[in-house]
The first five atom37 places (N, CA, C, CB, O) and aatype in JSON, in Angstrom:
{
  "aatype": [20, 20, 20, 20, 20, 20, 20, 20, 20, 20, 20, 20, 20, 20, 20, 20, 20, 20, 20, 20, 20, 20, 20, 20, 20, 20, 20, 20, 20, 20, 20, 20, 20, 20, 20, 20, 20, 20, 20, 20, 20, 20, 20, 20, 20, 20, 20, 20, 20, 20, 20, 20, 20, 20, 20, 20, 20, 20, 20, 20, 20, 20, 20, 20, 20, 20, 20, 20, 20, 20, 20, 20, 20, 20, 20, 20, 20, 20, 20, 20, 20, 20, 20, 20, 20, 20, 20, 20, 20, 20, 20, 20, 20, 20, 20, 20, 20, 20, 20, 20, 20, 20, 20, 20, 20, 20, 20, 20, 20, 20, 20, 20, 20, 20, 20, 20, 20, 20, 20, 20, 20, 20, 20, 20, 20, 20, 20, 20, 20, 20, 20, 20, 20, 20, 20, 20, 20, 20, 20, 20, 20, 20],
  "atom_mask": [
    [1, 1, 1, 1, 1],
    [1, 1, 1, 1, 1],
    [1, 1, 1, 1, 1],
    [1, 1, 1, 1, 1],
    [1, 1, 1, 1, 1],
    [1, 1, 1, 1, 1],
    [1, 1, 1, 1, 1],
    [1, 1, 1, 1, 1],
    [1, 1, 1, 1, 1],
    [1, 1, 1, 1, 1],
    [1, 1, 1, 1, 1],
    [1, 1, 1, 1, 1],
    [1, 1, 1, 1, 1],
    [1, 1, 1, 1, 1],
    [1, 1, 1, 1, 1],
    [1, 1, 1, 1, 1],
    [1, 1, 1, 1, 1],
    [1, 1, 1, 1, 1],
    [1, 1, 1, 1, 1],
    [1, 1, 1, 1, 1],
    [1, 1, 1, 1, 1],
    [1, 1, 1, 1, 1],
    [1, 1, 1, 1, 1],
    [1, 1, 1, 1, 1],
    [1, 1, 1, 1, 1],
    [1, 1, 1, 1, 1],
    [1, 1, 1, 1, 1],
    [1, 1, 1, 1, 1],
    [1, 1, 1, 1, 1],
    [1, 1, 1, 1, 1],
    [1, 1, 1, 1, 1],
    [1, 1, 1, 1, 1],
    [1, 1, 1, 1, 1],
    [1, 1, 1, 1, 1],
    [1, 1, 1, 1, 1],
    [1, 1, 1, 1, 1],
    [1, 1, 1, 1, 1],
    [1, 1, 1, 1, 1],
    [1, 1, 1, 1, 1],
    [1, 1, 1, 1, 1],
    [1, 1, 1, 1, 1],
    [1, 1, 1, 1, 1],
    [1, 1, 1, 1, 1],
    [1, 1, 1, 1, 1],
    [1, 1, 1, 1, 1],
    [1, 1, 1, 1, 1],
    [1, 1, 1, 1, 1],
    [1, 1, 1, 1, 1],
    [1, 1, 1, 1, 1],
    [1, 1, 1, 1, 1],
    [1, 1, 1, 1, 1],
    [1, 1, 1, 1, 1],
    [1, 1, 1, 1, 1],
    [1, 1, 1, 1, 1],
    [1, 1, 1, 1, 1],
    [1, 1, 1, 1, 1],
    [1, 1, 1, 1, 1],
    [1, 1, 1, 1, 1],
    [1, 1, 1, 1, 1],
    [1, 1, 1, 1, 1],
    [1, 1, 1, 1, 1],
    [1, 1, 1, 1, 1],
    [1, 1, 1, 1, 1],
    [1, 1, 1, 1, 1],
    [1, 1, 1, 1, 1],
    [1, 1, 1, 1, 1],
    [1, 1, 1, 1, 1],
    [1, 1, 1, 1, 1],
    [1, 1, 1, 1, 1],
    [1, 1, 1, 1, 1],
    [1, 1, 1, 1, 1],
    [1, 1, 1, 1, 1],
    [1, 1, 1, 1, 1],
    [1, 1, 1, 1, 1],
    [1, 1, 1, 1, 1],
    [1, 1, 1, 1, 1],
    [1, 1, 1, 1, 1],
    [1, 1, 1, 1, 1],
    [1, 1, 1, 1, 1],
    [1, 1, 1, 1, 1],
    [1, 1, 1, 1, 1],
    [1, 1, 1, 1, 1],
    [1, 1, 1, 1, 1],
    [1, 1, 1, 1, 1],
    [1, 1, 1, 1, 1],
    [1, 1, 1, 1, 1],
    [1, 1, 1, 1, 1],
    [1, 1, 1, 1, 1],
    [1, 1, 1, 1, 1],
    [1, 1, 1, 1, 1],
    [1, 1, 1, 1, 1],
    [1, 1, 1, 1, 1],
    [1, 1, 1, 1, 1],
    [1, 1, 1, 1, 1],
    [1, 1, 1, 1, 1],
    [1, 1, 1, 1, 1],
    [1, 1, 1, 1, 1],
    [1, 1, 1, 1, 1],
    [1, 1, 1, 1, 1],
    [1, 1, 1, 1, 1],
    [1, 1, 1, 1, 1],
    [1, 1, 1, 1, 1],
    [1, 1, 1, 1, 1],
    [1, 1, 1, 1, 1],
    [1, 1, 1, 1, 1],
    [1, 1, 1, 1, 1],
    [1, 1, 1, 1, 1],
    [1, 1, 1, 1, 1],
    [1, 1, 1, 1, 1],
    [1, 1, 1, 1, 1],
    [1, 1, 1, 1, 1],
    [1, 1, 1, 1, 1],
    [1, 1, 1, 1, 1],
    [1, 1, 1, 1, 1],
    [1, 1, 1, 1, 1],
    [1, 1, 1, 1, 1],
    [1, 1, 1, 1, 1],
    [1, 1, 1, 1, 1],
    [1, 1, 1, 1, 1],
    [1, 1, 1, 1, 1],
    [1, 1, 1, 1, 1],
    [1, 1, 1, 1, 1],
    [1, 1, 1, 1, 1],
    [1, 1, 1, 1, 1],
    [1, 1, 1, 1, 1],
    [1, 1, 1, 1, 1],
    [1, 1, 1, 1, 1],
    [1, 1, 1, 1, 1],
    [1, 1, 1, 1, 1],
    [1, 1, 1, 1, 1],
    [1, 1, 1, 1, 1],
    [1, 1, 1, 1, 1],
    [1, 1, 1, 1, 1],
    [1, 1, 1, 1, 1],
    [1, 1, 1, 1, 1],
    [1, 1, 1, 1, 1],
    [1, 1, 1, 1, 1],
    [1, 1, 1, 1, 1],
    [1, 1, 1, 1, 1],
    [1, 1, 1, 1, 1],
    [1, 1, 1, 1, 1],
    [1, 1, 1, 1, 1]
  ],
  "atom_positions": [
    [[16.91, -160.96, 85.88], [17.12, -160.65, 84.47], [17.49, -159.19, 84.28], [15.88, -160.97, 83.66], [16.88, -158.26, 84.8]],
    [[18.68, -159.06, 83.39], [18.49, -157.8, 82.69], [17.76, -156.69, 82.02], [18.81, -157.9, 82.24], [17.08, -157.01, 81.05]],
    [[17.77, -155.92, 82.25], [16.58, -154.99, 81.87], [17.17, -154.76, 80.35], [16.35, -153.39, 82.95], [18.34, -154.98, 80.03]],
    [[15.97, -154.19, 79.32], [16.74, -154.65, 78.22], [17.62, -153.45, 77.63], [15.79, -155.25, 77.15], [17.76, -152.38, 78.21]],
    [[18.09, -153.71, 76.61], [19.24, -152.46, 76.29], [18.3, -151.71, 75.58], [20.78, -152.81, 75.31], [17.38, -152.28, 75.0]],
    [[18.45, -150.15, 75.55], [18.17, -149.11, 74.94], [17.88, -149.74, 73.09], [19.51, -147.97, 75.32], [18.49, -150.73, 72.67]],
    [[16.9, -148.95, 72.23], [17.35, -149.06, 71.0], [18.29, -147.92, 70.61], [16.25, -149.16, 70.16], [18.28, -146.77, 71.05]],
    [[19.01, -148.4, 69.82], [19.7, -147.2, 68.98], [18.94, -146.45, 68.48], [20.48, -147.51, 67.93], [17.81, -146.83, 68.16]],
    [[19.47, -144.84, 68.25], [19.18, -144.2, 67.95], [19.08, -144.05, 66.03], [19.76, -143.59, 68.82], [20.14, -144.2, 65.42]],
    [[18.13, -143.84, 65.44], [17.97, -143.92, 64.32], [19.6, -142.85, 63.37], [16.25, -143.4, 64.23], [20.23, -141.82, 63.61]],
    [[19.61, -143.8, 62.41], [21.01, -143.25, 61.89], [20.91, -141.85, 61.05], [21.7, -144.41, 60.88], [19.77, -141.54, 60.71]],
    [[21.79, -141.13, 60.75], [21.75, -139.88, 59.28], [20.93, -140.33, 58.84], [22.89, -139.61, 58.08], [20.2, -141.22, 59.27]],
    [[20.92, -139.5, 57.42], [20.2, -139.46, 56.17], [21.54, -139.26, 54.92], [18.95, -138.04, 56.26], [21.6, -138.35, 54.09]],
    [[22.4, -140.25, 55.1], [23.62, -140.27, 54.73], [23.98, -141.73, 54.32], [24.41, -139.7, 55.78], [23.51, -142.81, 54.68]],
    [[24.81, -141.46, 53.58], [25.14, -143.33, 52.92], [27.19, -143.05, 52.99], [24.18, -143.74, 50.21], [27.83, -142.1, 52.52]],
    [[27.76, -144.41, 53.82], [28.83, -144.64, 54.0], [29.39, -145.35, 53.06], [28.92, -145.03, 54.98], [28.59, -146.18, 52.65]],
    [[30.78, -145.43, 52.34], [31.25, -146.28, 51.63], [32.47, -147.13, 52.33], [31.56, -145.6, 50.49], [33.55, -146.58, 52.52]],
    [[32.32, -148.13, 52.6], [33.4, -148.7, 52.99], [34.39, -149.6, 51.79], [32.88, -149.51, 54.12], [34.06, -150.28, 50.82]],
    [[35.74, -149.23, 52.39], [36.28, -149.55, 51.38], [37.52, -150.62, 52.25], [36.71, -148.15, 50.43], [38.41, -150.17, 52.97]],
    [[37.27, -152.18, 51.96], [38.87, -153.0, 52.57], [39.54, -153.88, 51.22], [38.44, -154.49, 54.14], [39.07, -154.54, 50.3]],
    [[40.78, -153.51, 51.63], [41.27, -153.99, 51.07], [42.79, -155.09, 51.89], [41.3, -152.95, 50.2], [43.58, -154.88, 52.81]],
    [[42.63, -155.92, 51.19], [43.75, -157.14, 51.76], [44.84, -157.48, 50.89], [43.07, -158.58, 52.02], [44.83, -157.77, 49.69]],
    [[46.16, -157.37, 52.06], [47.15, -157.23, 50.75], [48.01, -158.27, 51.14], [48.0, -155.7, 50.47], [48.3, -158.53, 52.31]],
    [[48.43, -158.87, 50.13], [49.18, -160.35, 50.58], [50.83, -159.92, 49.73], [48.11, -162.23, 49.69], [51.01, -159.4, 48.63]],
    [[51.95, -160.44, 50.9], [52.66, -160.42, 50.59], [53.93, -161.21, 50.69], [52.51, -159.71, 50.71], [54.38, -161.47, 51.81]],
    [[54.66, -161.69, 49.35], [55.07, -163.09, 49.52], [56.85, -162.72, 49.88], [54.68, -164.17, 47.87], [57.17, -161.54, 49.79]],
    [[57.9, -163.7, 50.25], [58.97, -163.38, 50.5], [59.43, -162.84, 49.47], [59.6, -164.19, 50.94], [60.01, -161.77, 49.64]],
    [[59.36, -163.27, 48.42], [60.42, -162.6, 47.31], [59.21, -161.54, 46.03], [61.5, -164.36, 46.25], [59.71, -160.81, 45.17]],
    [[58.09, -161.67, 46.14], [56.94, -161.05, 45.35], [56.37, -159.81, 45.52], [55.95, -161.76, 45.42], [56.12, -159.49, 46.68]],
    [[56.1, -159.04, 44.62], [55.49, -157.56, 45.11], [53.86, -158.12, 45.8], [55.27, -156.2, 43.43], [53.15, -159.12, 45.65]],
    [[53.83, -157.35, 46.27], [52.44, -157.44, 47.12], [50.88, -157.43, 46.3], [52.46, -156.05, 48.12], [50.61, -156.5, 45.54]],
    [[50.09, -158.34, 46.47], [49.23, -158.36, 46.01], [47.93, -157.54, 46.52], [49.22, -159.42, 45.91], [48.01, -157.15, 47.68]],
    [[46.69, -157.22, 45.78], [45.72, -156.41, 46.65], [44.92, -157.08, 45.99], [45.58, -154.8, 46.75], [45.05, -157.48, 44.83]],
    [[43.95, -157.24, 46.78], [42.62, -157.52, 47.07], [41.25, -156.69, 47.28], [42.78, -158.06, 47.97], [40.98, -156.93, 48.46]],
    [[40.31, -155.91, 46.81], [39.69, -154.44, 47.36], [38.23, -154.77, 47.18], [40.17, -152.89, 46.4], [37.97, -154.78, 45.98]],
    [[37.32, -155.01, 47.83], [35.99, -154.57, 48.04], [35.26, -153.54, 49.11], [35.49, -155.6, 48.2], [35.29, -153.37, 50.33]],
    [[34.52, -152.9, 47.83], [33.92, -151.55, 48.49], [32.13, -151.71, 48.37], [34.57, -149.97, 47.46], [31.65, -151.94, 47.26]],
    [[31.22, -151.58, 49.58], [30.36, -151.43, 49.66], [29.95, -150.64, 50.19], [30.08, -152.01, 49.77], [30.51, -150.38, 51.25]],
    [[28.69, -149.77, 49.77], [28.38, -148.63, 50.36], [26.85, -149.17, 51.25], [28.24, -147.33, 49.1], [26.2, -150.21, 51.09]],
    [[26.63, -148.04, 52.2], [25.54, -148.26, 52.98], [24.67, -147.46, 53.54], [25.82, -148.79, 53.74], [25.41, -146.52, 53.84]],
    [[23.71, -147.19, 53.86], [22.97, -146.08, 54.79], [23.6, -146.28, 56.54], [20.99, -146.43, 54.69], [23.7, -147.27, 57.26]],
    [[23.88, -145.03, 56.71], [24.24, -145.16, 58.12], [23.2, -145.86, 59.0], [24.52, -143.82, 58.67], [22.05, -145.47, 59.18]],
    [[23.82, -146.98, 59.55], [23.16, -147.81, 60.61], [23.51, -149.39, 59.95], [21.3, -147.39, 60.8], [23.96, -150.42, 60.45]],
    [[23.14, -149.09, 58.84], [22.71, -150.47, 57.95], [23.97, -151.27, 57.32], [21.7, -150.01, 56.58], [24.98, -150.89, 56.74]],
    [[23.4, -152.73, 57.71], [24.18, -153.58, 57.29], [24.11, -153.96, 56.25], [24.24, -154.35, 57.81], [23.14, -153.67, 55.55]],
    [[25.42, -154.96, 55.69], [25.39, -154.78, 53.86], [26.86, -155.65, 53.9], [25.52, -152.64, 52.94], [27.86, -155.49, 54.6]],
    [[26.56, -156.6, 52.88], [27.22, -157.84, 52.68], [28.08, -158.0, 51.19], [26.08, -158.93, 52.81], [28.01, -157.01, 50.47]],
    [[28.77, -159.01, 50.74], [29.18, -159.22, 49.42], [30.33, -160.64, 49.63], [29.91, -157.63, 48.77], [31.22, -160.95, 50.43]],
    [[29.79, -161.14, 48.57], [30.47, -162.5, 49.54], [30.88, -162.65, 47.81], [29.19, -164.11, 50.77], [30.13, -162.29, 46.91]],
    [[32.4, -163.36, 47.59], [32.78, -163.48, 45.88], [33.7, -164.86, 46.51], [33.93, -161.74, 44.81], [34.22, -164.95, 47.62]],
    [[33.68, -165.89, 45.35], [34.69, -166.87, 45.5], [35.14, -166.88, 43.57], [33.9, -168.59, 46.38], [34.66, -166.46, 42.52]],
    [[36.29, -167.61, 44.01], [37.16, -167.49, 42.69], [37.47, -168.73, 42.31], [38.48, -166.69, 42.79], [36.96, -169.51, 43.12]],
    [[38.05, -169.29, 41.49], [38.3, -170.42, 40.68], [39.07, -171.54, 41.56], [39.13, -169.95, 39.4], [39.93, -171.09, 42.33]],
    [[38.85, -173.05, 41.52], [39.31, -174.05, 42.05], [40.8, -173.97, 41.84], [38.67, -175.17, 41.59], [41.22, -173.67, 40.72]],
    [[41.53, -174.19, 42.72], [42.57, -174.96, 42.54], [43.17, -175.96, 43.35], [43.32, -174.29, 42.34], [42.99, -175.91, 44.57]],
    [[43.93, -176.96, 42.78], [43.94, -178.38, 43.24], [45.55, -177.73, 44.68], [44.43, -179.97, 41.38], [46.49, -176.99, 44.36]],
    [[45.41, -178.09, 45.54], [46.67, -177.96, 46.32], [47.18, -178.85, 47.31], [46.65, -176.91, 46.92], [47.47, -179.88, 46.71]],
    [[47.44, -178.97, 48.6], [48.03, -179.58, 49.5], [46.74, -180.59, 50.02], [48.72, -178.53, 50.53], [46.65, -181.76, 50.41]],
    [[45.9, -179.57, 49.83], [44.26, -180.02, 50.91], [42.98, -180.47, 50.04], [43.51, -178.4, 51.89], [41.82, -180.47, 50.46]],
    [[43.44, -180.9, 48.63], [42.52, -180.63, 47.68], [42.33, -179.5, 47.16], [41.56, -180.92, 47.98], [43.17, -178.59, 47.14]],
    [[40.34, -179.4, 46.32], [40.4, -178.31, 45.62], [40.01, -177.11, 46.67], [39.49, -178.47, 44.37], [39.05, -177.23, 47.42]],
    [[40.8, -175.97, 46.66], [40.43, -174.5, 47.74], [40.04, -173.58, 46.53], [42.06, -173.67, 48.86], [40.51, -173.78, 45.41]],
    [[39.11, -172.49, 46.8], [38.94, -171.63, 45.93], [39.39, -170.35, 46.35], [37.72, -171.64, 45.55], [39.38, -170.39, 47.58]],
    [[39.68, -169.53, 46.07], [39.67, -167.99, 47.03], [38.64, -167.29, 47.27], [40.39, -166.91, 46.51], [37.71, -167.23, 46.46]],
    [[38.64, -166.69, 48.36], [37.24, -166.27, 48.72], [37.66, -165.14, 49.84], [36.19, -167.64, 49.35], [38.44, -165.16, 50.79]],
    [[36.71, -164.06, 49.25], [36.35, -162.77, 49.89], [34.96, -162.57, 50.27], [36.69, -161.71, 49.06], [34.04, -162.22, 49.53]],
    [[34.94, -162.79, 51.27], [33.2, -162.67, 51.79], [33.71, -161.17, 53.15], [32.28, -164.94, 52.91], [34.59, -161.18, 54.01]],
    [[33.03, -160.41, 52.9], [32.93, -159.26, 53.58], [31.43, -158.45, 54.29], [33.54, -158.49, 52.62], [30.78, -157.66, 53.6]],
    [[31.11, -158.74, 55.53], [29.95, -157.91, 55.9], [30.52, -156.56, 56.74], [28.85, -158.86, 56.84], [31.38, -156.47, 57.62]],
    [[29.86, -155.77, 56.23], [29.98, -154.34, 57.42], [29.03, -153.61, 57.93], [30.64, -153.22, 56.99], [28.02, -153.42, 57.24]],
    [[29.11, -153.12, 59.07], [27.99, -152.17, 59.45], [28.74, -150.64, 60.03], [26.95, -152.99, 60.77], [29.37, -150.34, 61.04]],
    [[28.32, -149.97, 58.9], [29.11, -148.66, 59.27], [28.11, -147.51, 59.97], [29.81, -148.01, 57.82], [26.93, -147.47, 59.62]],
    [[28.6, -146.62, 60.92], [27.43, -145.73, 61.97], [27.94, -144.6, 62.04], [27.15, -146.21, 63.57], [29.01, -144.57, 62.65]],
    [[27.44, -143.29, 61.49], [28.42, -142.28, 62.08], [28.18, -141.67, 63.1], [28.72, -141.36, 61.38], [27.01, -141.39, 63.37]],
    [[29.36, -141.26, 64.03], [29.33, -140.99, 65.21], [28.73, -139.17, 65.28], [30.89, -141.41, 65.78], [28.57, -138.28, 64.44]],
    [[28.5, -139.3, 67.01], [28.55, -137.55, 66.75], [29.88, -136.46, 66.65], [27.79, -136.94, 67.99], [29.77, -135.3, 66.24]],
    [[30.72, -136.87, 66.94], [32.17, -136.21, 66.4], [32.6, -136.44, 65.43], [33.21, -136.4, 66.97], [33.78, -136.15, 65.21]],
    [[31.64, -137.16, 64.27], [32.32, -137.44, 62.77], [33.03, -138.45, 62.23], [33.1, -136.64, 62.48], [33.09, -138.71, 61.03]],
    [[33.83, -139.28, 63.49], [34.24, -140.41, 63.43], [33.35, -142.13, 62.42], [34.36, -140.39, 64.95], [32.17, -142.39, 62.69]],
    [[33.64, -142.47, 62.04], [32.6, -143.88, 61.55], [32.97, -144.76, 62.36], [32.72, -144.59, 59.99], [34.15, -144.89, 62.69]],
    [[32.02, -145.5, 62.78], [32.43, -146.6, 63.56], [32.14, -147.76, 62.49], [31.6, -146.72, 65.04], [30.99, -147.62, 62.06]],
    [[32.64, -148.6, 62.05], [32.92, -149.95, 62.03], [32.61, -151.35, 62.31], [33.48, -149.92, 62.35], [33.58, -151.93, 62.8]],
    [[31.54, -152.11, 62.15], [31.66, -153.43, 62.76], [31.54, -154.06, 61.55], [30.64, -153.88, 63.89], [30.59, -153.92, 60.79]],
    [[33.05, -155.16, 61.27], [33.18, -155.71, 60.08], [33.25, -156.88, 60.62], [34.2, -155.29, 59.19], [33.75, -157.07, 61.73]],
    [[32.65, -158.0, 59.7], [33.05, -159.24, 59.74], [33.82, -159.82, 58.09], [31.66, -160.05, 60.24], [33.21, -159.77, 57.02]],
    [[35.2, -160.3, 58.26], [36.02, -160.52, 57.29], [36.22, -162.06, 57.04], [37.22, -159.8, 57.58], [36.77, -162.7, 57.95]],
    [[35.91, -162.6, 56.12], [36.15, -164.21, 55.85], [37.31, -164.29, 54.53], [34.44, -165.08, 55.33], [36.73, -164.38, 53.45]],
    [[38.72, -164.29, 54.43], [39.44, -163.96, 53.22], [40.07, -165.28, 53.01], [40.48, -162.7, 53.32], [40.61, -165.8, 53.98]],
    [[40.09, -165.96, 51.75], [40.97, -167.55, 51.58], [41.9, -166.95, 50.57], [39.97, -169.2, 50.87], [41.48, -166.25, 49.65]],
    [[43.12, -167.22, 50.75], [44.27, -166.4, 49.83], [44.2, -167.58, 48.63], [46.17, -166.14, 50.7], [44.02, -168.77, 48.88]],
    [[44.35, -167.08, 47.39], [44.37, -167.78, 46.36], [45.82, -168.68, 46.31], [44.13, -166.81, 45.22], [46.82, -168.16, 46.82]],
    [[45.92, -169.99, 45.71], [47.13, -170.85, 45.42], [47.18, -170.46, 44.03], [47.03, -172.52, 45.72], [46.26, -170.08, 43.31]],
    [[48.55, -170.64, 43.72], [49.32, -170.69, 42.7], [49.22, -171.97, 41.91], [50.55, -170.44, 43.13], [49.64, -173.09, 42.21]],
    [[48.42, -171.47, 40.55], [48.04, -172.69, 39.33], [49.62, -173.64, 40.08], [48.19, -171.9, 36.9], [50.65, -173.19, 40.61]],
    [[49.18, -175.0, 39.8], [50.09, -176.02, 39.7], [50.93, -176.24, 41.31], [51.13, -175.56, 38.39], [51.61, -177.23, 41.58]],
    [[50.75, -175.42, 41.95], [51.52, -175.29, 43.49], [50.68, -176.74, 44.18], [51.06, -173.36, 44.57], [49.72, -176.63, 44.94]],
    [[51.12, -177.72, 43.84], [50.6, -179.2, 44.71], [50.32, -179.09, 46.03], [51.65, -180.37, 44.76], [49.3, -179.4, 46.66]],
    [[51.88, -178.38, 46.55], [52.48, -178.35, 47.88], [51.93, -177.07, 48.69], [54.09, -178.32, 47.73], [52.21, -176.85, 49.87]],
    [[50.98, -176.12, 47.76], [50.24, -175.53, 48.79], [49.49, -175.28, 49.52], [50.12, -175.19, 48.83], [48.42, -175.58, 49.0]],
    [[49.34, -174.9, 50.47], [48.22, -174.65, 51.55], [47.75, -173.29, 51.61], [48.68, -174.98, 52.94], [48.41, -172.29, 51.89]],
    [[46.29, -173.39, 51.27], [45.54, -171.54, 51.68], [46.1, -171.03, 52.79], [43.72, -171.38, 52.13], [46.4, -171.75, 53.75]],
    [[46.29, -169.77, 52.76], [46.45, -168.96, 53.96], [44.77, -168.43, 54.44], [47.61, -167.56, 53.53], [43.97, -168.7, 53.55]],
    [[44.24, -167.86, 55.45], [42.93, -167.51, 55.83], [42.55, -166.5, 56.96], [42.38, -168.63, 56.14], [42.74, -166.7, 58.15]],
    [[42.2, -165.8, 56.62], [41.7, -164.67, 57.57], [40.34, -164.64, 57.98], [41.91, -163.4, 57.0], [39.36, -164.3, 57.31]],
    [[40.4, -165.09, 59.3], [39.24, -164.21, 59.82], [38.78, -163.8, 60.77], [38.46, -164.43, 59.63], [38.61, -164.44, 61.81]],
    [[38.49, -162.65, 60.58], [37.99, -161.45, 61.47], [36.62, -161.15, 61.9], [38.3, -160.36, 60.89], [35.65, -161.37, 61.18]],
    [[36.55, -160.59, 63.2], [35.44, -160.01, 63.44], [36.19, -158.5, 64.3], [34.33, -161.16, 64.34], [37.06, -158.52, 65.17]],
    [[35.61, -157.48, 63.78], [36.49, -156.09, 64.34], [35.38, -154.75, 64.53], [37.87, -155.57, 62.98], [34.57, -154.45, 63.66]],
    [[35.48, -154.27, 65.4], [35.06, -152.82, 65.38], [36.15, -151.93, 65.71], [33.94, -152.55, 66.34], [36.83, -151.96, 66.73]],
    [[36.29, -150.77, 64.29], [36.74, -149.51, 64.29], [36.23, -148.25, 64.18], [37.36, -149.49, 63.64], [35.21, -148.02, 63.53]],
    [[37.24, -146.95, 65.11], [36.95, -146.0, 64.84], [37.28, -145.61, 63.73], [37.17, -145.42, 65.54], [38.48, -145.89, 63.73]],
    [[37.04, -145.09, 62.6], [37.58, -144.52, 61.29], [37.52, -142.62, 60.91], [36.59, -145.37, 60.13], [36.42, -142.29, 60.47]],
    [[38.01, -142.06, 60.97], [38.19, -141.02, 60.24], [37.66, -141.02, 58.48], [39.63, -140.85, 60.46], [38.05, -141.61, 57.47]],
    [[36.59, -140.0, 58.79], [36.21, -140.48, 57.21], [37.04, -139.95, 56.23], [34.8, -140.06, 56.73], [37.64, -138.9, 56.46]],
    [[37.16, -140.61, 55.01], [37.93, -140.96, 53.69], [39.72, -141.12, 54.29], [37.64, -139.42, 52.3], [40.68, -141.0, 53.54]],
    [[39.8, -141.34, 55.51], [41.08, -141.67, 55.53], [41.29, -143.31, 55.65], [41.71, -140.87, 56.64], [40.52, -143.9, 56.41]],
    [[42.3, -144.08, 54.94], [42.65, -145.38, 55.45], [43.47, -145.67, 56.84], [43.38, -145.92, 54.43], [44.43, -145.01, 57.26]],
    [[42.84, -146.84, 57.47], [43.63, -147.32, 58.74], [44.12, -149.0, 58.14], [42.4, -147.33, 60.42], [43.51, -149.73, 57.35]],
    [[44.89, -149.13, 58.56], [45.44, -150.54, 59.01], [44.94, -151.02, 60.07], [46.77, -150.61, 59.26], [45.1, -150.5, 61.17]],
    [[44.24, -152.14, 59.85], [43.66, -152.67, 61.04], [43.95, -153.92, 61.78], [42.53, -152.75, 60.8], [43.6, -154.23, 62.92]],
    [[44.85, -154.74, 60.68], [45.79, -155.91, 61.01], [46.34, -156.24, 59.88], [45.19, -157.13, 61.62], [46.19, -156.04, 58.67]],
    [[47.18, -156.92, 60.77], [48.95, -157.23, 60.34], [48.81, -159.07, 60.56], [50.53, -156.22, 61.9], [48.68, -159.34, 61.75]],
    [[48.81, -160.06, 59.85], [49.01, -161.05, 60.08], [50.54, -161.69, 59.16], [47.69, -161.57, 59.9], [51.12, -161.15, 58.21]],
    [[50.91, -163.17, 59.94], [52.03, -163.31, 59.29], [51.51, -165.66, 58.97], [53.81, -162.53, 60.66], [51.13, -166.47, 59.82]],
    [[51.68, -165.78, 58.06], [51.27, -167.22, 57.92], [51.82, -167.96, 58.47], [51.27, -167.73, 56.91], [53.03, -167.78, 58.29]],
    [[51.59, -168.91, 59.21], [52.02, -169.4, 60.44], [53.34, -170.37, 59.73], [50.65, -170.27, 61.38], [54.45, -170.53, 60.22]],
    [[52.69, -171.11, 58.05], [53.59, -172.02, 57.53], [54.2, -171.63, 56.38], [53.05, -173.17, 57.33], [54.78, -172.47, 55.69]],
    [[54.16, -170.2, 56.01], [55.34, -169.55, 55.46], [55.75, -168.32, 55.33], [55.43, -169.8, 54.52], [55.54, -167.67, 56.35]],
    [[56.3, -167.69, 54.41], [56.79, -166.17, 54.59], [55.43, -165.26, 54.22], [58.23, -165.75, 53.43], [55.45, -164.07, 54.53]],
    [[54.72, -165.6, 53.81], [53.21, -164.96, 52.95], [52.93, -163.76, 54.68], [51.27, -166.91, 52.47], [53.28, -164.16, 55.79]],
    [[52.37, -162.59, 54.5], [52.17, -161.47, 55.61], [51.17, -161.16, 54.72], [53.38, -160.24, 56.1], [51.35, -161.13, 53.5]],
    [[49.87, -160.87, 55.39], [48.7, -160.1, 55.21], [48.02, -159.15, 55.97], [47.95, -160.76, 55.04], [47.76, -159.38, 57.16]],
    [[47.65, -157.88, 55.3], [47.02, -156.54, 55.87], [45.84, -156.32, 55.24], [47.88, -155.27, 55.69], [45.37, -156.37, 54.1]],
    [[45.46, -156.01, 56.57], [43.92, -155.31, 56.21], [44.04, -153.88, 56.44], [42.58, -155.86, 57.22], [44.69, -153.31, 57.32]],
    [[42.87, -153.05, 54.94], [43.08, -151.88, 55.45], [41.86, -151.39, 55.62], [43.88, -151.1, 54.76], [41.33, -151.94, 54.65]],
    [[40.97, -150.74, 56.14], [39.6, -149.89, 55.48], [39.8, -148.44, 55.36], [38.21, -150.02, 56.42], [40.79, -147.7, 55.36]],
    [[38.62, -148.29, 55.28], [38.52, -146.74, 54.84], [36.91, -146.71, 54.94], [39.24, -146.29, 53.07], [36.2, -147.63, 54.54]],
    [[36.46, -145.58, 55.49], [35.06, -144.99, 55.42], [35.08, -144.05, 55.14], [34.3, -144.93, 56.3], [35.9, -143.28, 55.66]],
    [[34.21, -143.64, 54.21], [33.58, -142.0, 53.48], [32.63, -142.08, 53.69], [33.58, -141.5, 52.02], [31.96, -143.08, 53.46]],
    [[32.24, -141.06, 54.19], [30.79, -140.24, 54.49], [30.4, -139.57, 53.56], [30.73, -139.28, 55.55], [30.77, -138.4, 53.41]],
    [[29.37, -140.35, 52.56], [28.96, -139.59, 51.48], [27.83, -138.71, 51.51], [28.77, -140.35, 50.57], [26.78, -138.96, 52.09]],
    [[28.11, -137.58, 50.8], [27.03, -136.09, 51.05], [26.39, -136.19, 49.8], [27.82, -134.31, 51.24], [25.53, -135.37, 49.48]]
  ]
}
């Protein structure tokens, strides 16, 4: 057997804001955004899970849904590290019979630069022109 892993070291006395946002974008449509921001004590995990209104489509009724957990840590060079888990259901278009949700999901750890945004993926829908990005952002709040 493995000997067991170290505990982590206890976090700041500091609270992180993470900020993702998901942006959907259709062939001929300006791009849509999507943005939830939760803040946290460094170390600590912290959740927010939202679903949105039925609509009838290809597969039955789908709702849209943003469920987002993160655990943000700051490093000793200032960096935030990142471990997000992303569950995103792209909303259908009232009356669209013929559509099918698009769906993201992720599990990711990033380095972040605090209050700057990264792109962290680029997806493209397998069954139409629809492209979705994820972005975050961490601030290290004083």
């Amino acid at each position: 057997p493995r000997p067991p892993e170290p505990p982590e070291p206890p976090g700041t006395l500091a609270n992180v804001q993470v900020e993702v946002t998901v942006t959907e974008q259709g062939a001929a449509g300006t791009p849509e955004r999507k943005t939830v921001t939760l803040t946290a004590a460094d170390g600590s995990p912290v959740r927010s899970d939202s679903r949105g209104s039925l609509v009838r489509g290809a597969l039955g009724l789908t709702a849209a849904e943003f469920n987002l957990s993160v655990r943000p840590r700051i490093q000793a060079n200032g960096l935030v590290r990142v471990e997000m888990s992303l569950h995103y259901v792209a909303g259908l278009a009232a009356g669209d019979a013929a559509a099918r949700p698009t769906t993201i999901n992720q599990n990711l750890t990033v380095l972040l630069p605090s209050g700057r945004p990264m792109t962290v993926s680029r997806a493209a829908d397998p069954a139409s022109d629809r492209r979705l990005g994820v972005e975050v952002t961490a601030t290290v709040l004083k």
